[in-house]
VMD Tcl script that draws the C-alpha trace (Angstrom):
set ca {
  {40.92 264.44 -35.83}
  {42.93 264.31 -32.49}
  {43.15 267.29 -30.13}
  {46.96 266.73 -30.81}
  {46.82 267.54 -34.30}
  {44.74 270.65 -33.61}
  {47.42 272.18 -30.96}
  {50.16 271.46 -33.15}
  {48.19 273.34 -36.17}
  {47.72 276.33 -33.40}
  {51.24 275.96 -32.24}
  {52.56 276.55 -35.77}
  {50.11 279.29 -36.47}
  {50.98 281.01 -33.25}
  {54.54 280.73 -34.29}
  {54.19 281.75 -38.14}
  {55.77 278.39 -38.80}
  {54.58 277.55 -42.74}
  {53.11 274.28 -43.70}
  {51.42 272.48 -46.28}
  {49.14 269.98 -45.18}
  {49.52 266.55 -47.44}
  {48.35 262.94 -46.47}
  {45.50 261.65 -45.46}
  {44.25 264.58 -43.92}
  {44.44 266.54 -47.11}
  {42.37 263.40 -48.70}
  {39.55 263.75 -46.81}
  {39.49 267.57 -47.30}
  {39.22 266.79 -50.83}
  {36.07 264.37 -50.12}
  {37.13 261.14 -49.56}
  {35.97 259.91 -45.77}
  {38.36 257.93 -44.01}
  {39.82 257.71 -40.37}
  {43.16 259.10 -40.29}
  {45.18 259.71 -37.11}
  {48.14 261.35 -38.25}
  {49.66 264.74 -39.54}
  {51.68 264.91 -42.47}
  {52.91 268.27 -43.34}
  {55.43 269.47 -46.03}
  {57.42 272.56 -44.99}
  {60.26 274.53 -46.37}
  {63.90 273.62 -45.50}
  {64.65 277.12 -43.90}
  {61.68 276.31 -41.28}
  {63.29 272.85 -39.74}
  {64.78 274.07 -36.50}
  {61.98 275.88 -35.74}
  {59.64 273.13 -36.81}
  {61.97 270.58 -34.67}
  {61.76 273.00 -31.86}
  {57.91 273.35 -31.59}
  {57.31 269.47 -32.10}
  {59.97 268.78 -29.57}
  {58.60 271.43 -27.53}
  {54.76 269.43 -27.75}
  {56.24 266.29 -26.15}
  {57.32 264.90 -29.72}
  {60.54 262.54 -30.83}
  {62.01 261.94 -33.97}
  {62.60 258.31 -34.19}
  {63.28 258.36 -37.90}
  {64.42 260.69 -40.01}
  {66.25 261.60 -43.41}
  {67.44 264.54 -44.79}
  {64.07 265.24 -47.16}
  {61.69 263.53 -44.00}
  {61.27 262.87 -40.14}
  {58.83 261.36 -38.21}
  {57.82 261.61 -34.80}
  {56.03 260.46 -32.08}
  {54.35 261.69 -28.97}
  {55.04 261.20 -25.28}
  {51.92 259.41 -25.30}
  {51.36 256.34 -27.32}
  {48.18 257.31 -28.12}
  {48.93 260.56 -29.59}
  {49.05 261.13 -33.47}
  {52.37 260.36 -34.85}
  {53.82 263.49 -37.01}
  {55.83 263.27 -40.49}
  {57.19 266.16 -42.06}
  {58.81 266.55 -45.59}
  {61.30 269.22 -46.16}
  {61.24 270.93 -49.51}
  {63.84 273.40 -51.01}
  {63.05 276.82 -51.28}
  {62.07 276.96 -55.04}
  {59.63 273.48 -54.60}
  {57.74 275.48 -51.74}
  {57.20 278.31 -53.27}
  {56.00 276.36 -56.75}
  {53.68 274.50 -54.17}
  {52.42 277.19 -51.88}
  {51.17 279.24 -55.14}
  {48.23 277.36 -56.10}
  {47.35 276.02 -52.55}
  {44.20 276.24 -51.44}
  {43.04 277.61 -47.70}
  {40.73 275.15 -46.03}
  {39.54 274.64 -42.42}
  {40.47 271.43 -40.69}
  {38.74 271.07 -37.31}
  {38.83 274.69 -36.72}
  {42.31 275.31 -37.84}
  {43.33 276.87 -40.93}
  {45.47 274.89 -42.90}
  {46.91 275.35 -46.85}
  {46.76 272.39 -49.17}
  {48.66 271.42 -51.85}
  {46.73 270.87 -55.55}
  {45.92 267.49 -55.88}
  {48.08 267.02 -58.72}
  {51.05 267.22 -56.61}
  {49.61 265.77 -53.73}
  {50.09 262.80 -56.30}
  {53.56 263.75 -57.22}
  {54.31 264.11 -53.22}
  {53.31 260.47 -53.06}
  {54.87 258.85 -55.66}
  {58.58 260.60 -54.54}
  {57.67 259.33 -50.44}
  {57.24 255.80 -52.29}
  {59.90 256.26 -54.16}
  {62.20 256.97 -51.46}
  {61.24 253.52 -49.67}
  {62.60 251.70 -52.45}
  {59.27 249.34 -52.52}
  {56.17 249.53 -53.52}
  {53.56 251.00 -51.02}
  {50.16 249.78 -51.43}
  {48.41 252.45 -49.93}
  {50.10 255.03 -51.29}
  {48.48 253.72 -54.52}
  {45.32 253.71 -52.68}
  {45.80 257.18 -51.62}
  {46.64 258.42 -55.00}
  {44.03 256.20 -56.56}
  {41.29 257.94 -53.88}
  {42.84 261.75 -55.19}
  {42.68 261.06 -59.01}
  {39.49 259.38 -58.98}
  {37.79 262.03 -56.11}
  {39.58 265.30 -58.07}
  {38.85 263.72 -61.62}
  {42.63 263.61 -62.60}
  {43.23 262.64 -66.36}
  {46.79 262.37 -67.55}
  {45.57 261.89 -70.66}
  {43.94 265.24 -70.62}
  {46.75 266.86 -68.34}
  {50.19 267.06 -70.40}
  {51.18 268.50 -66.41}
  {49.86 265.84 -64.13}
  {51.32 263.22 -66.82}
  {54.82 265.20 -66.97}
  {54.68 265.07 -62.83}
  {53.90 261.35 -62.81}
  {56.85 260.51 -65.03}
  {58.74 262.98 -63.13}
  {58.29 261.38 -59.49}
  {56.75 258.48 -60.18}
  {57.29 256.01 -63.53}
  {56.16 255.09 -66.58}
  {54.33 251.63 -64.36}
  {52.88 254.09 -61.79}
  {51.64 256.30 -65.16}
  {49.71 253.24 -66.45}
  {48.02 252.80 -62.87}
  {46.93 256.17 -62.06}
  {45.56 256.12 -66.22}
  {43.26 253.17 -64.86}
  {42.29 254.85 -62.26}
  {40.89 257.89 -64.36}
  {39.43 255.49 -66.59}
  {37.44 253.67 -64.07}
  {35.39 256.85 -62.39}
}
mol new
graphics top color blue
foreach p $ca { graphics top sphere $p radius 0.5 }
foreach p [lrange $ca 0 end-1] q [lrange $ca 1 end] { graphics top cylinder $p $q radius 0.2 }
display resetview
């Protein structure tokens, strides 16, 4: 992981500023090893200016954004790029219940269940209106490193259907068959 990914984690610590971490990053703190050079974070809606302040603060640009997400990028090109997803009040605090403390590089950082790590990706595919192959390779990596079962999980199936549909149920029920 970059030093820019650990001063940003500080930043936001220093500042109070909540986040969840989700992406790849989350991934390999469940156990699957993989290079990743970005930070994906879901935060609530309320924190967004101050969010937009510290990034823009750290060198950062938005150079796209929507009203649930917004990336950025660093001065320097070789920085790690920076999403973050914006969640209403009532979705953070259904997500920041069950997360789980964990120590990436040194920082603290809270992570989402995997079971909605799932559910985060299939609505950020969702939202690019085509399929995205490795988001199915990241969900596929959770389910099978976790040992997700919507079979077994009336929950994790009610998510998928939820954010996802009833094709991307009948995927992710491969991949729990295949472990």
């Amino acid at each position: 992981m970059g030093a820019e990914i650990t001063a940003i984690l500080r930043a936001a610590s220093e500042r109070g500023l909540p986040s969840l971490l989700i992406g790849a990053n989350a991934i390999v703190l469940l156990g699957y090893i993989r290079n990743t050079v970005d930070l994906d974070l879901l935060v609530p809606e309320q924190s967004r200016s101050q969010w937009l302040d510290l990034l823009r603060e750290l060198g950062y640009r938005v150079f796209h954004g929507i009203e649930a997400f917004a990336q950025f990028e660093p001065a320097d090109k070789t920085g790690a790029p920076v999403d973050l997803m914006f969640v209403e009040e009532a979705t953070w605090e259904k997500l920041i219940e069950s997360a789980r403390e964990m120590d990436l590089s040194g920082q603290r950082v809270l992570v989402s269940r995997p079971e909605y790590l799932v559910a985060l990706k299939l609505h950020a595919a969702a939202s690019r209106l085509a399929a995205n192959q490795k988001s199915i390779g990241k969900i596929r990596q959770i389910v099978r490193i976790c040992a997700l079962d919507p079979e077994r999980d009336d929950p994790f199936r009610e998510l998928i259907l939820r954010y996802g549909s009833e094709d991307a149920l009948a995927k992710i029920q491969s991949f729990s068959r295949r472990r």
